[in-house]
LOMAR-711925 format. One line per field, with one value per residue (C-alpha): residue in one letter; x, y, z. Coordinates in steps of 0.25 Angstrom, whole numbers. Last residue first. Layout:
<pts>
marvex <- A ... $
x <- X ... $
y <- Y ... $
z <- Z ... $
</pts>
This chain:
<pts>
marvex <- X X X X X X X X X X X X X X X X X X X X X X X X X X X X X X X X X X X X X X X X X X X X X X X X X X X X X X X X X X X X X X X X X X X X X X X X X X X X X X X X X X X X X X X X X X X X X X X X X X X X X X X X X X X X X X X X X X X X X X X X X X X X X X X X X X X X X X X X X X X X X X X X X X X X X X X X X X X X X X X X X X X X X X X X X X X X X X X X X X X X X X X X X X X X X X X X X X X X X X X X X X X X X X X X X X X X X X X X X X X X X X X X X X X X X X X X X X X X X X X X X X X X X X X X X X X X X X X X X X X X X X X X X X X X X X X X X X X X X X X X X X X X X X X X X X X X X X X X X X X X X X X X X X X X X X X X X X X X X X X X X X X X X X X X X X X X X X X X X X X X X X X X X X X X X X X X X X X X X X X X X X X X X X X X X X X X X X X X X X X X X X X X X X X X X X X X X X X X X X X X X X X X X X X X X X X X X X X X X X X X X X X X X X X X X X X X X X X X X X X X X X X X X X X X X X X X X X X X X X X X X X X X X X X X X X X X X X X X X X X X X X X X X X X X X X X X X X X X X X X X X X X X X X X X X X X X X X X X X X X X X X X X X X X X X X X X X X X X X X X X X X X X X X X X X X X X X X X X X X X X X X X X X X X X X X X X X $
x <- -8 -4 -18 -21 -11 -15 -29 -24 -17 -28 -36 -24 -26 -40 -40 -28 -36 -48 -42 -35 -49 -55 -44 -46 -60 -59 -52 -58 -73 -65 -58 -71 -79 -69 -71 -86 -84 -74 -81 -73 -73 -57 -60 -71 -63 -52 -63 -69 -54 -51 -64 -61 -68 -65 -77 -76 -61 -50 -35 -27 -32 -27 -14 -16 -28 -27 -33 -38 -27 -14 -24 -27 -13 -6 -16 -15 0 -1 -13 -4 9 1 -6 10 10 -4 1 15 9 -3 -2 10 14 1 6 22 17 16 24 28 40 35 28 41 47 36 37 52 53 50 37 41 48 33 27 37 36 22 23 34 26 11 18 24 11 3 3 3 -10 -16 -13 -20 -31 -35 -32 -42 -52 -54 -53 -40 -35 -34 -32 -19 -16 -9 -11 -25 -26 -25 -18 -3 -5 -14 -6 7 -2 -7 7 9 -2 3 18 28 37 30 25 41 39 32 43 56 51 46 59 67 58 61 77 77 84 71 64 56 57 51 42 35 33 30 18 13 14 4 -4 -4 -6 -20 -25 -23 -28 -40 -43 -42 -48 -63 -61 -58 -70 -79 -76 -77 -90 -96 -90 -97 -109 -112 -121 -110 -101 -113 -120 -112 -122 -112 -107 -119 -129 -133 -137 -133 -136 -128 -121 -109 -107 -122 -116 -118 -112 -112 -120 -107 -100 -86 -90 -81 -88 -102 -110 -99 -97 -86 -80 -79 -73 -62 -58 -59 -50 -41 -40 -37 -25 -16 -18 -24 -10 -2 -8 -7 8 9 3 11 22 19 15 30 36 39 45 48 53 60 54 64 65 76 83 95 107 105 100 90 96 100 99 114 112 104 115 113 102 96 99 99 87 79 85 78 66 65 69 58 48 52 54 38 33 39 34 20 23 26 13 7 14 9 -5 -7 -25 -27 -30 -17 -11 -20 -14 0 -2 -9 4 16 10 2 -2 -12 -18 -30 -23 -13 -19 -29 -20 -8 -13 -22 -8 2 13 24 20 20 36 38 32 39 50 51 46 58 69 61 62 76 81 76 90 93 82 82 98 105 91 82 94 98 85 82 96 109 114 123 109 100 109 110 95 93 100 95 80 82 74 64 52 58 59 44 38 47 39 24 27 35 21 12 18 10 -3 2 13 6 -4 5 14 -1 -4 8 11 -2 -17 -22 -9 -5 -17 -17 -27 -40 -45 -56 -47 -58 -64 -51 -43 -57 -57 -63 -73 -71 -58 -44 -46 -55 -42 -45 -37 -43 -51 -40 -31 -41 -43 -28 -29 -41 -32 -21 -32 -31 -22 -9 -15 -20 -5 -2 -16 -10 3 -5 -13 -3 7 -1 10 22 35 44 50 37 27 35 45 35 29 43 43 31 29 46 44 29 36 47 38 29 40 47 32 26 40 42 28 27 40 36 21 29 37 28 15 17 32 30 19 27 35 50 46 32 31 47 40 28 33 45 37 34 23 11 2 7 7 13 1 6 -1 -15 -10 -6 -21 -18 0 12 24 34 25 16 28 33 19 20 31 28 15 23 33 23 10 19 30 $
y <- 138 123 120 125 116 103 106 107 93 87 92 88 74 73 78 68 55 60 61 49 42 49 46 29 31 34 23 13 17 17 1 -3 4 -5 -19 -16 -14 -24 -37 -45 -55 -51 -36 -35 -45 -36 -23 -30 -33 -17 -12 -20 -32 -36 -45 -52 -55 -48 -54 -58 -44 -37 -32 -33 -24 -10 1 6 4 10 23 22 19 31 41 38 39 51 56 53 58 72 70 69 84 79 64 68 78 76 61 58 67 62 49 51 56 73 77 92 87 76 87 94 82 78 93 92 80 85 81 78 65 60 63 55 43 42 41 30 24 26 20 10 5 4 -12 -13 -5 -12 -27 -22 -14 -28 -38 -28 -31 -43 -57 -61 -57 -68 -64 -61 -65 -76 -77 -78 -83 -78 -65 -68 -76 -66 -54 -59 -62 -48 -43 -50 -45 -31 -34 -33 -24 -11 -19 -17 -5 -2 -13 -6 9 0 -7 6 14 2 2 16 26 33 35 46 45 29 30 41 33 20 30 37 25 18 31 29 13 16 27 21 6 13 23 11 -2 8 12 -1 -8 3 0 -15 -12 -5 -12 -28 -19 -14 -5 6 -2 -9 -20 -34 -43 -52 -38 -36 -46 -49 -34 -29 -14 -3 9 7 -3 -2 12 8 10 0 10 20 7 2 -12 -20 -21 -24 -12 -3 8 3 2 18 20 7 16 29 23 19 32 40 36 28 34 49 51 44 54 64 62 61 76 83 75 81 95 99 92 106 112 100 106 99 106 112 105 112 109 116 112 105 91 85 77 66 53 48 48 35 26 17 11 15 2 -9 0 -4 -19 -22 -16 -24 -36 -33 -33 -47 -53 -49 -54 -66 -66 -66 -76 -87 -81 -86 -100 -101 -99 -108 -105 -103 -88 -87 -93 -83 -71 -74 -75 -63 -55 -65 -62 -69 -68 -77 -71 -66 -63 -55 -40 -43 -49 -42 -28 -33 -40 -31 -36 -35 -21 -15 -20 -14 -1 3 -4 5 18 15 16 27 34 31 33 48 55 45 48 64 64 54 50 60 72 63 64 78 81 85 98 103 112 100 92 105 105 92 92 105 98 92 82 81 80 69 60 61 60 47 42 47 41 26 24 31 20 11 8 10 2 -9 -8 -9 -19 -29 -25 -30 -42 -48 -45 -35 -30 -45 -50 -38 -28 -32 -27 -17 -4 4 -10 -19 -6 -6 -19 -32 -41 -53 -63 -63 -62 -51 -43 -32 -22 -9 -14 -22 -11 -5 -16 -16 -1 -4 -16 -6 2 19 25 21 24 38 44 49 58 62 68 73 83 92 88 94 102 96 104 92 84 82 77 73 66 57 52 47 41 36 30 24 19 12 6 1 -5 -12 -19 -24 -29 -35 -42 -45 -49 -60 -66 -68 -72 -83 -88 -90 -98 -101 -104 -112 -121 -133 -129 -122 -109 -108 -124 -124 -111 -118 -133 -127 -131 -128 -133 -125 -135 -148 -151 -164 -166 -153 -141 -145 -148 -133 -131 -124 -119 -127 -118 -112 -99 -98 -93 -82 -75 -78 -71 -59 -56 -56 -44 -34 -36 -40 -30 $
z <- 84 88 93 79 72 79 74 59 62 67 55 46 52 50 35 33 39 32 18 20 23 9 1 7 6 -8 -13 -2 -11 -25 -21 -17 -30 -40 -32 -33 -48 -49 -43 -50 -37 -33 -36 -25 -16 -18 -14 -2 3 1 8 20 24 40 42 28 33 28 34 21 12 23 19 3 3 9 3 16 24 16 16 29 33 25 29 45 44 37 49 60 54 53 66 72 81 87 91 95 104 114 111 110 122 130 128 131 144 147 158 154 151 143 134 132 127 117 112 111 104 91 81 67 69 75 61 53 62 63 46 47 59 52 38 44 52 40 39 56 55 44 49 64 58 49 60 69 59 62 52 57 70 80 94 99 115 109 95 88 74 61 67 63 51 45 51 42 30 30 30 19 11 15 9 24 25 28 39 46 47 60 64 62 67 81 82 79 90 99 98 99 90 87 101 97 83 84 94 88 75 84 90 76 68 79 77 62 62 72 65 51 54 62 50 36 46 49 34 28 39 35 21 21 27 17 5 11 16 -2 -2 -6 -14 -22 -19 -21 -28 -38 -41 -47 -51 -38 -36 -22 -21 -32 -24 -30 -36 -46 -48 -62 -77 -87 -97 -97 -102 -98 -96 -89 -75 -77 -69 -70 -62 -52 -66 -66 -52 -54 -67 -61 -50 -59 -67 -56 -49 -58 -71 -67 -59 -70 -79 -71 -71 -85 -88 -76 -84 -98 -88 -82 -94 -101 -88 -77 -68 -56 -44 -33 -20 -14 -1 9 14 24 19 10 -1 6 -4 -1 13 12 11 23 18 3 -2 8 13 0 -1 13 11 -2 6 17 6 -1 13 16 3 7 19 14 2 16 23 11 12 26 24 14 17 1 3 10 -2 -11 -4 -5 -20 -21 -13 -18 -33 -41 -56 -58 -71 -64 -49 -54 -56 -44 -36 -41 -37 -23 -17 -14 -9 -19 -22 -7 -5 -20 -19 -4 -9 -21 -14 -3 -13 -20 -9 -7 -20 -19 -22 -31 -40 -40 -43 -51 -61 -60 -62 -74 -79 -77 -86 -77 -82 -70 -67 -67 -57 -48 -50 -46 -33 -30 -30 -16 -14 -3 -13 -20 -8 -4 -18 -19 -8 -12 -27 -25 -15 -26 -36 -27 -36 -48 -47 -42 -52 -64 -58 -56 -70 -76 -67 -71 -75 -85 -92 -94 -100 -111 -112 -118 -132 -136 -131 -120 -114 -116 -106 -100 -94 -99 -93 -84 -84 -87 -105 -102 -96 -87 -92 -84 -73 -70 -68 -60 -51 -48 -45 -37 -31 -26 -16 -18 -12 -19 -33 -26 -23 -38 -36 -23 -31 -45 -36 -31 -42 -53 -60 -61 -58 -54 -40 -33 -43 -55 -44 -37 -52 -57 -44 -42 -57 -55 -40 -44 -58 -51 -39 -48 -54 -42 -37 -50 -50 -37 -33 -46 -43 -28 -33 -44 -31 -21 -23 -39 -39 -25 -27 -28 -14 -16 -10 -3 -1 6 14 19 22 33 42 59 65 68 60 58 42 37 29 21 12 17 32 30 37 50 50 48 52 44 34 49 56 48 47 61 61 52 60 73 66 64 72 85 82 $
</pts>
């Protein structure tokens, strides 16, 4: 509660009371006293069309729109691979998963490496390089670009959840529509959809609450042509030292969230019977075939895979290689980046990624923050997940299911502003947080936590009663029987819940881009200030390097887990 629902109120608290150095903004200033100046100056003040309400406009349009596109992609590519005949599904579903693993600004840098637009600043892309003209303004920087992205980058969100629901549908349903002479469309439209609203319910404000505050995309898509959102522009007023009125855009990004939530179980609540399709009497999941579109649509789904998941990272690969960024040349090529020593010419005399001390320690601290956040939210997960299916019904099981969740709510950068205010200074018995790395494991844990209860909560439902209870009986204490028992039997919630936060840690920007300090440097802050100097080819061999340390991390998470698990098995035997 205290890292959950404190943050929040004293988020509250600093937006109506005078804080250190608002003499600036008002004479009559008395710091700690209460005000009402903050918020009358956030909606009605001189500056309030540019500080809050053109970002607001600006984050529910890029946000709603982004959302759509992401539902419609991932769900039209959710049901070609699970619902259909394709070929290639094997390796076309984790291909369709990489735009979410890798970082969202290497898409955004990719984009730009693209249509970079002379007419903006520095030297052309290779959309101007290959065609002899220069893409227009609005397709380089703006709205367009930043929706494009977004739904690039988490249209794998709208695919993994809809993947869930389809693959639990009952494929008689549609048959006995085909068989009454119901065309495929029509069986899409009043059957398949329907069925899954829910998931895509939750996909869509899943997609929209992460869209509207995400900061890298729109500010480096936005940022060139002044095109703010409440994410960038909550950043620059905390940059500016007006506190309070960024903590004011924070809770707005907040109210936005929680009212999206809201609507969604306004909507599906209470009437959720009407999507069973599972029940007794049996379940098919026949494959739609496809017959003479089998390999058209195989052929547009790779297409889209290669699109969004290879080309840009060949793209950022093959620009790390330039020795002056914009010239496509084989006679411009260099390793100068990679393995190149400080040349004051270069890079304005940043060695190369693997010389470089300011990388190399960014990545131990990213690696070091990536494990221990991971462990620590996926145990944590485990514990309230077991509270909360042994006690379900209990007044402290629904209190603790209630506030694990309750960060899902709250946009990352907001998040960030929350723990900002809170740990600035010391409190009571608290110390003052900012700047250490504990702040950083602290903020990452709490941020991940839903994802270790719900998938603690998953694993602990699959363990009966009945070994717990004959444990008990023999005398073992609830310790030993967690550890000895619940522990072994839920390695495969442990280890998904360790996937999900390592992955969600390492490309994290947006939720601790407020509390970096150059002691706590991580690889993804080095990388934005990378992109933010124009330093593309180093930005560019960054966002590579976290890419593959973050398939390789997962790779070593789940190669641990199944050797737990395999060892669990032979004891078993």
């Amino acid at each position: 509660m205290y890292l959950v629902l404190v943050p929040l109120a004293q988020l509250i608290w600093r937006t109506v009371t005078w804080g250190e150095g608002d003499r600036r903004l008002s004479p009559a200033a008395v710091e700690g006293e209460v005000t009402g100046f903050h918020w009358m100056e956030a909606f009605s003040g001189p500056s309030s069309n540019a500080m809050l309400f053109e970002p607001l406009a600006n984050s529910l349009f890029t946000g709603l729109f982004a959302a759509v596109f992401a539902l419609l992609l991932g769900g039209v590519l959710a049901w070609v691979v699970t619902r259909t005949d394709m070929p290639g599904t094997s390796w076309l579903r984790p291909l369709l998963i990489v735009p979410y693993v890798v970082p969202s600004f290497a898409i955004a840098l990719a984009w730009e490496t693209l249509f970079k637009s002379p007419r903006i600043g520095g030297l052309p892309g290779l959309y101007e390089t290959v065609l002899g003209f220069g893409p227009p303004e609005w397709l380089s920087y703006g709205p367009t670009p930043i929706i494009i992205t977004m739904t690039i980058h988490y249209f794998p969100f709208a695919f993994l959840l809809i993947c869930g629901a389809l693959a639990s549908l009952d494929s008689q349903l549609e048959e006995s529509a085909e068989l009454l002479g119901a065309s495929r469309w029509t069986i899409l439209r009043k059957i398949t959809f329907p069925i899954v609203a829910p998931a895509f319910a939750a996909a869509a404000i899943l997609t929209f609450g992460k869209t509207i505050g995400t900061f890298a995309l729109p500010f480096l898509l936005g940022q060139p042509v002044q095109y703010a959102t409440l994410a960038t522009r909550l950043f620059s007023t905390l940059n500016q030292g007006l506190d309070a009125l960024g903590y004011i855009l924070a809770l707005v990004l907040i109210a936005i969230t929680a009212l999206a939530v809201y609507a969604s179980s306004r909507v599906l609540g209470g009437n959720l019977n009407r999507f069973e399709t599972i029940g007794g009497k049996g379940f098919k999941g026949q494959l739609t075939r496809l017959r003479n579109w089998r390999w058209p649509i195989f052929g547009a789904t790779a297409a889209v895979a290669l699109a969004v998941a290879v080309f840009p990272l060949l793209l950022l690969g093959y620009q790390t290689l330039m020795l002056v960024d914009g010239f496509y040349g084989f006679d411009n090529l260099t390793l100068h980046y990679w393995i190149g020593e400080s040349d004051p010419e270069l890079a304005e005399g940043e060695p190369g990624l693997v010389r470089n001390d300011v990388i190399l320690g960014a990545t131990w601290i990213t690696l070091k923050l990536a494990f221990i956040s991971a462990a620590i939210c996926s145990v944590v997960g485990l514990i309230i997940g077991y509270i909360v299916v042994r006690d379900r019904g209990g007044w402290i099981a629904k209190l603790l299911d209630q506030i694990s969740f309750a960060p899902f709510l709250f946009p990352a950068i907001a998040f960030a502003a929350m723990y900002l205010s809170l740990f600035a200074e010391a409190r009571g018995p608290i110390p003052a947080l900012y700047g250490t790395f504990t702040l950083l494991v602290l903020i990452s844990v709490v941020n991940r936590l839903p994802y270790g209860v719900r998938t603690g909560t998953a694993a602990v439902a699959q363990i009966g009663r009945e070994l717990e209870e004959a444990a008990e009986i023999q005398g073992a204490s609830w310790m030993r029987r967690f550890r000895q028992i619940v522990l072994p039997l839920a390695t495969s919630g442990l280890v998904a819940g360790m996937l999900v936060s390592f992955v969600g840690v390492m490309r994290e920007l947006s939720l601790i881009i407020l509390l970096i300090t150059p002691s706590t440097r991580v690889l993804m802050t080095v990388g934005f200030r990378y992109a933010e100097e124009d330093q593309v080819q180093l930005g560019n061999a960054l966002i590579l390097l976290v890419t593959v340390l973050t398939l390789a991390g997962q790779y070593l998470v789940w190669r641990l887990g199944k050797g737990r698990l395999a060892r669990l098995r032979e004891r078993s035997g």
